[in-house]
N, C-alpha and C positions, 0 to 999 in steps of 0.2 A: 507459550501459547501458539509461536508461530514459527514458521520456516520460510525465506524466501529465495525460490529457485532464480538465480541473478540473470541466466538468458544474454550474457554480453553489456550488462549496466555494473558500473562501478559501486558497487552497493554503500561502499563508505559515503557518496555524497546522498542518499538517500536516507530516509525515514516511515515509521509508518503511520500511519494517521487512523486514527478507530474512532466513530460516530456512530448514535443511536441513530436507527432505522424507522423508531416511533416517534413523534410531531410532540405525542403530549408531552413528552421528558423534557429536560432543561437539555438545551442544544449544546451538549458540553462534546468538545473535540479532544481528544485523549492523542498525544504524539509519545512514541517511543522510538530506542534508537534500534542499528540494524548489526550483530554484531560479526566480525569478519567469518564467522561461518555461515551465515544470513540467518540468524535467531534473531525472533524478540518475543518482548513477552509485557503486556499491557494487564495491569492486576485493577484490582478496586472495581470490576466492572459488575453495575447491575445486571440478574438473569432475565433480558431483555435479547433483541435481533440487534446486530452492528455490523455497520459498512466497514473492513477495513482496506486500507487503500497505500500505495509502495508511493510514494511522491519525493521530487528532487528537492532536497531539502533547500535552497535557492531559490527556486518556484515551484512550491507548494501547489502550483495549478495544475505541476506536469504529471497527470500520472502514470504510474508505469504500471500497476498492476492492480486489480481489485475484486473483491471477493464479498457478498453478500448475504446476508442469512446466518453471521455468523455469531455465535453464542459462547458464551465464557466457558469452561469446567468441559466443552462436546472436546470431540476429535482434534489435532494440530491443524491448524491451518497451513495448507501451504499454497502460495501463491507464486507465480512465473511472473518473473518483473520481464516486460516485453519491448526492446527498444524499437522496434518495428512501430508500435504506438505511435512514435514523434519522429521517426526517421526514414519510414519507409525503407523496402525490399533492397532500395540501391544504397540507404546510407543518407541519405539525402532527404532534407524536408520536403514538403509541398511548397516552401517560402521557396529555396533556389531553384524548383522547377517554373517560376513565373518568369 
């Protein structure tokens, strides 16, 4: 289903997370894993819109890359997991610039 371009993130401690886009569907969260060439691949999915998203698998809050509109059986996904997201330009959070 998918390809994740790594961008400087350890892709082993990541995962991907795939959600429907529509309210009315049962709010079912679909995780797959990310494989050392940065494949996954997320099967069973109704022909419906789905957020998928690159997340630390540790905190699931972080994420690193996400891609919307996206539909089962179309084109590979591929997503740029982006450490700049959570670490800014220097490497450095916004936490030790206070």
């Amino acid at each position: 289903m998918g390809y994740v371009e790594p961008g400087g993130v350890d892709l082993s401690r990541c995962q991907v997370r795939c959600s429907s886009l529509h309210l009315e569907l049962d709010p079912i969260v679909q995780v797959a894993a990310i494989d050392a060439q940065g494949r996954f691949e997320i099967g069973g999915l109704a022909d419906t819109d789905y957020c998928v998203e690159i997340v630390v698998r540790a905190n699931p809050a972080l994420v690193l890359g996400r891609m919307e509109y996206v539909r089962p059986g179309g084109a590979e996904v591929v997503i740029h997991a982006d450490p700049l997201v959570l670490f800014g330009a220097a490497g450095t959070s916004e936490r030790d610039s206070q």
